[in-house]
C-alpha positions in Angstrom: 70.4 62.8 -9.2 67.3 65.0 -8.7 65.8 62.6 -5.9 67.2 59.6 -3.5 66.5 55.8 -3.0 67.1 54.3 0.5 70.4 52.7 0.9 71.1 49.8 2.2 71.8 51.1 5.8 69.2 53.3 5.5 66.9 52.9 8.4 64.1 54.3 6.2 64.7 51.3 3.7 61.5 50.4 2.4 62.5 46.9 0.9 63.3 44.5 3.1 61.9 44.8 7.0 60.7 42.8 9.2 57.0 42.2 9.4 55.1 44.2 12.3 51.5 45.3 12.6 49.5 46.1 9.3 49.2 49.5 8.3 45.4 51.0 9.0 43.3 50.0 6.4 42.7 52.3 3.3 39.5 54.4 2.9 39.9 54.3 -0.5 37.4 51.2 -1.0 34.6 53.8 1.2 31.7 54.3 -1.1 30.6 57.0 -3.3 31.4 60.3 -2.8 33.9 59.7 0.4 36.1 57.6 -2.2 36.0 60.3 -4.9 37.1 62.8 -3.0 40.1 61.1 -1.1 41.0 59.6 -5.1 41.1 63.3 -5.9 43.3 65.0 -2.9 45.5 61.3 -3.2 45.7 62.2 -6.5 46.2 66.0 -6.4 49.1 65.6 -3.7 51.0 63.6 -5.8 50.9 66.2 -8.6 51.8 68.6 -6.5 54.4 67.6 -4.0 55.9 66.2 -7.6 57.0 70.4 -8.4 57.5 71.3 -4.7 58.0 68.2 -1.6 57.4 71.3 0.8 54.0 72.8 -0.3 51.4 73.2 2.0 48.4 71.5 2.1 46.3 74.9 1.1 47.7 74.2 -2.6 46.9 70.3 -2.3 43.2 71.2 -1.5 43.2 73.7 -4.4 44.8 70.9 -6.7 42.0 68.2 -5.5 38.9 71.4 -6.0 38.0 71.1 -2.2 38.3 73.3 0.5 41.2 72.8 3.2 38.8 71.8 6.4 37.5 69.0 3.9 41.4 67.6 3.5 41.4 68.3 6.8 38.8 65.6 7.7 40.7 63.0 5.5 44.1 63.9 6.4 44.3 66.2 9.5 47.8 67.2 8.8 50.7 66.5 6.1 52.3 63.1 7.8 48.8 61.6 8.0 48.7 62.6 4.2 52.0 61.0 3.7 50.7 58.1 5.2 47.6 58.0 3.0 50.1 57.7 0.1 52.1 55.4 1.2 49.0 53.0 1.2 47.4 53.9 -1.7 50.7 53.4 -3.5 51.2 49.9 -2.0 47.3 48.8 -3.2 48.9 50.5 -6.7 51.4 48.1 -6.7 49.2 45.4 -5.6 47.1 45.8 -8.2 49.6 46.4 -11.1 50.9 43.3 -10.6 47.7 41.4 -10.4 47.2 42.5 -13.6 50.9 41.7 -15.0 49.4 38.3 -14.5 53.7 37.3 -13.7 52.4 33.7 -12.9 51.3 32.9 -16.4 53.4 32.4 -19.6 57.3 32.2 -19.6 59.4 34.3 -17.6 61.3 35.5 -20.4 58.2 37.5 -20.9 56.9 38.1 -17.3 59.9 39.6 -16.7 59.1 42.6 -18.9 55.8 42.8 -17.5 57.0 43.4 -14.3 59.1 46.1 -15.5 56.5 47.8 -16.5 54.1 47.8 -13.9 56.9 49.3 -11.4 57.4 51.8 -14.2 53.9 52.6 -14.3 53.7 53.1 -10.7 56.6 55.7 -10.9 55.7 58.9 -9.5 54.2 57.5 -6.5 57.0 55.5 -5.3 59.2 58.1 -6.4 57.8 60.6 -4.2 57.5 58.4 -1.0 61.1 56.8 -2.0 62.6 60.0 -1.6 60.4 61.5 1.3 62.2 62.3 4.8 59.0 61.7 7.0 58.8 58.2 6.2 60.3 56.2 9.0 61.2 52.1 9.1 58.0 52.0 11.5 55.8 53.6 8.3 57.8 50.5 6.0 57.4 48.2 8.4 54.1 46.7 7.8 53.0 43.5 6.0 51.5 45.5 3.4 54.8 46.8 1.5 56.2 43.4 1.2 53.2 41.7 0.3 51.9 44.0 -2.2 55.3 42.9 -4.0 55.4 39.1 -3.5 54.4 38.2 -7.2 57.5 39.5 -7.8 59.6 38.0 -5.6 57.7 35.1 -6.8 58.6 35.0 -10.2 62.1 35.9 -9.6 62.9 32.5 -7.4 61.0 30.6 -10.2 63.1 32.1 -12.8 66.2 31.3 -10.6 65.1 28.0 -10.4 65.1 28.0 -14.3 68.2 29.2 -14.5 66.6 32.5 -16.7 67.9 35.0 -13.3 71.5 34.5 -12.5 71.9 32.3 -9.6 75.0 35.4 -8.1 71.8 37.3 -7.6 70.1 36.9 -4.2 66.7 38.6 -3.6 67.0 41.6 -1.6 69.7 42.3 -4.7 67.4 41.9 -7.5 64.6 44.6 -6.0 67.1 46.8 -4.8 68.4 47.1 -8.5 65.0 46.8 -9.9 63.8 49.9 -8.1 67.5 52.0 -8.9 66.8 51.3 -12.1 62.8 52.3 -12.3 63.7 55.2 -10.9 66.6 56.5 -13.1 63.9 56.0 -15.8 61.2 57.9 -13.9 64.0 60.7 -13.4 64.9 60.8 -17.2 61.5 61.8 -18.0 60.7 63.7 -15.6 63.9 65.8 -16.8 62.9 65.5 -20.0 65.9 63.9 -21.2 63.6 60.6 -22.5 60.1 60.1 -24.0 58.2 57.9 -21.4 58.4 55.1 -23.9 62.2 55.4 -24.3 62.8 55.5 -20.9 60.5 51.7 -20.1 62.9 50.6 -22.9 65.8 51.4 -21.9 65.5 50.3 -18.3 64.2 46.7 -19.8 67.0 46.6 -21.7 69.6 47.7 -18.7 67.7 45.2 -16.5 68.0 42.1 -19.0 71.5 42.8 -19.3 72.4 42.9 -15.5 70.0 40.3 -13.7 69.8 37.0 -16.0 71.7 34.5 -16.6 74.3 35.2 -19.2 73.6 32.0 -21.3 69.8 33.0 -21.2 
């Protein structure tokens, strides 16, 4: 596979840690002008760290359209731009699945919602998922795990309906969630499946591995 997702002895595992101190808070909420232009190198870094993990931050300036000693004043170097995307994608996932709304209506079509709102989130978990400077102290905060708690959520509810299979613990059901996102992320990005075909077919793989079988 073109990129890899922490394993289960992993001590980079972003899933499951204990709680710690909160990450710093994000800038991205700053007003005006100081919020545009950390959304734009955010942005920009994504884009380009997605065609090469190792390129410097000259070309992640160029991406964003601003000059290097103005990333320099947001992120001073590449780990504290790491950083910065590790918390905007956890307020990503925070807000996709505020909108998901996985509270309301039945799970049996929640469940799909969730799907795609980790789907959506794809290339920025993909990127810090497979990114050798994250350490269990960068995971470690409150943030990560809360960011995904309508999830968990909605997955002990559907347990408790019997729509999940009850063989299925937790930490099980995110781990294959994610595997699963992200072989559809890689599809696409290989160019093997239409972004469309991909959400599908992950759905489709999901439903048939993590509910009950007389759902």
């Amino acid at each position: 596979m073109g990129h890899s997702v922490p394993q289960r002895d992993d001590k980079s595992n972003p899933f499951f840690l204990p709680y710690h101190e909160p990450m710093a808070p994000s800038a991205s909420s700053a007003p005006g002008t100081l919020a545009r232009t950390r959304r734009a190198i955010l942005d920009a870094a994504i884009a380009v760290y997605a065609e090469d993990k190792a390129a410097p931050l000259s070309e992640v300036a160029k991406a964003a359209g601003v000059g290097r000693s103005t990333l320099h004043r947001y992120f001073p170097d590449r780990a504290a731009l790491v950083r910065g995307l590790l918390e905007d994608c956890t307020e990503t996932i925070e807000r996709a699945l505020a909108d998901a709304a996985l509270d309301q209506g039945p799970i049996a079509e929640a469940f799909p919602r969730l799907v795609r709102a980790f789907f959506d989130s794809g290339p920025r978990v993909e990127f810090l998922f497979s990114e050798p400077s994250l350490t269990a102290d960068d995971w470690a905060g409150p943030s990560w795990e809360a960011a995904q708690l309508p999830a968990a959520v909605l997955f002990a509810r559907g347990q408790a309906q019997g729509f999940f299979s009850r063989e299925m613990d937790m930490e099980w059901f995110f781990r294959i969630l994610w595997y699963a996102v992200a072989a559809g992320w890689e599809a696409v990005s290989e160019g093997s499946l239409a972004r469309h075909e991909a959400l599908d077919r992950v759905t489709r793989t999901l439903e048939g591995g993590v509910l009950a079988h007389d759902s």
